[in-house]
N, C-alpha and C positions, 0 to 999 in steps of 0.2 A: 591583587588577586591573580592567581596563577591560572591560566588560559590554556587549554590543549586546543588540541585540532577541532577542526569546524566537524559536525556533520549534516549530509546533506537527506532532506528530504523530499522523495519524490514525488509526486504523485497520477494516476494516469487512468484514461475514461475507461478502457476496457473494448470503447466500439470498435466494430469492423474497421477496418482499416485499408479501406481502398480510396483511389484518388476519384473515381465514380460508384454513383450508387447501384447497388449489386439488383437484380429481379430477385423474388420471390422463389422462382426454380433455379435460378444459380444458389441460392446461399440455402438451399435446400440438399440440391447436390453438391456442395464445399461439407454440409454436415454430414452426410452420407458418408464420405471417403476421410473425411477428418473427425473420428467423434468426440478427441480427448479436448480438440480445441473445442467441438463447439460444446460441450460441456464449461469450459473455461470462458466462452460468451456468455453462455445462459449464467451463469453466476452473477457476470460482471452487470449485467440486465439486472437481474433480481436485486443487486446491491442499490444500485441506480434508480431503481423501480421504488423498492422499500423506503431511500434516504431521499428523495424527490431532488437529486444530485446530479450531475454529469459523471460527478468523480468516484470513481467505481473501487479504488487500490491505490494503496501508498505501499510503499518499501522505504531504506535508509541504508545510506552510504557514508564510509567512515574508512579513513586509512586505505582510502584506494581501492576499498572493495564495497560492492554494494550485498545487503541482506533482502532477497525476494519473496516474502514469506508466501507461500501460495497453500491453493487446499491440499492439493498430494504432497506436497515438499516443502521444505525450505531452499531456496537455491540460491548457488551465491557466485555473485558475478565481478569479474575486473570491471571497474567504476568507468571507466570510458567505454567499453566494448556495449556496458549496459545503457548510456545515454545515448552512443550513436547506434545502435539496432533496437533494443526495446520498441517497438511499434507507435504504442498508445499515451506517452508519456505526456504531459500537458505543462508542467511546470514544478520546480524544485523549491525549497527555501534551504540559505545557512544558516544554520543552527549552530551559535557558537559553543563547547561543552568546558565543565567545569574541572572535567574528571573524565578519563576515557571509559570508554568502551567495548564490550567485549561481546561481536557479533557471534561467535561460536555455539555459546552457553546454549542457544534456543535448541530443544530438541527436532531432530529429523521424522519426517514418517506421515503418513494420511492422517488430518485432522477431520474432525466432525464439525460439522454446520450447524447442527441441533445447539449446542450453547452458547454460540454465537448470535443466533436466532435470537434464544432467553435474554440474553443481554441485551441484543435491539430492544425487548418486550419490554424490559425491566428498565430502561433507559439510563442503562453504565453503572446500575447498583448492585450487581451482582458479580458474582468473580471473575477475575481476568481468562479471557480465555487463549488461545493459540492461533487467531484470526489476524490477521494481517495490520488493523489497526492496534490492536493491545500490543502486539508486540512491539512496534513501532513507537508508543508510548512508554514501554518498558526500557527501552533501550536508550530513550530521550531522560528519563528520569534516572536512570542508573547514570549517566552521563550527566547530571545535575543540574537538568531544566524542569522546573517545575512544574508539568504538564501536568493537569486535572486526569484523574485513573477513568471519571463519568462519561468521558468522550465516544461514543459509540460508530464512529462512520469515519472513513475518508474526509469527508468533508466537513466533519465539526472540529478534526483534527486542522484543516487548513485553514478554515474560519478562527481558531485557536491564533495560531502561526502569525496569520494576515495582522489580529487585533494587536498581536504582543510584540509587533514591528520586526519581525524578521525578515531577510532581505529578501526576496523574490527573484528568480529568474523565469524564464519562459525557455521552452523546451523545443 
């Protein structure tokens, strides 16, 4: 069997990210002066909230570069720049592929939360959407791992990974 490169997959809680815990008027005023970020907490909350998870976001890194699917953008980062600054990052697995890759293909631009929502409701029986885990699964299955499409969360997708013995690092 012919083997290409690994890809890795990331995953990360989305919390605040201080070495202490913040008061209630500080992270008040941090949302005040930062809105886009705390829009980008209140998400990561409601993913966490919703999946009764820690783990808020996955992305995947391949050929050096990692794919950040986020809700405004997709963003795409040098694979070490992104593991040593990324904030919230928890732990990776390698993911060996059968057949590469092609991070580009995903479209750029503001995605919508409404059918990603549907899919939570529907529990992964409805269509693939442009949410951070589908894509993530797309790109593992176009790369020749057989990942279940039903996977709806961050964390059913690590729960996946964990069971199907792939290698784990910590972050």
């Amino acid at each position: 069997m012919i083997s290409f490169q690994n890809a890795f997959v990331y995953f990360s809680t989305g919390q605040w990210s201080h070495r202490r815990r913040l008061t209630l008027r500080r992270r008040l005023r941090i949302a005040r002066k930062f809105k886009r970020r705390t829009y980008f907490w209140f998400l990561s909350w409601l993913v966490r909230f919703i999946t009764r998870s820690e783990l808020a976001h996955v992305s995947i890194g391949y050929d050096g570069a990692v794919l950040h699917p986020g809700i405004l953008d997709n963003e795409y980062w040098p694979q070490i720049a992104y593991t040593l600054k990324y904030p919230t990052l928890v732990c990776a697995f390698t993911v060996p592929l059968k057949q590469p890759i092609d991070l580009d293909r995903y479209p750029s631009g503001q995605k919508q939360v409404w059918p990603t929502i549907m899919r939570w409701m529907l529990r992964g029986r409805g269509p693939a959407t442009q949410d951070c885990t589908c894509i993530v699964i797309d790109c593992l299955r176009s790369g020749g791992v057989p990942v279940p499409t039903t996977l709806v969360s961050p964390q059913a997708l690590y729960d996946w990974l964990k069971e199907n013995g792939y290698e784990r690092t910590e972050l």
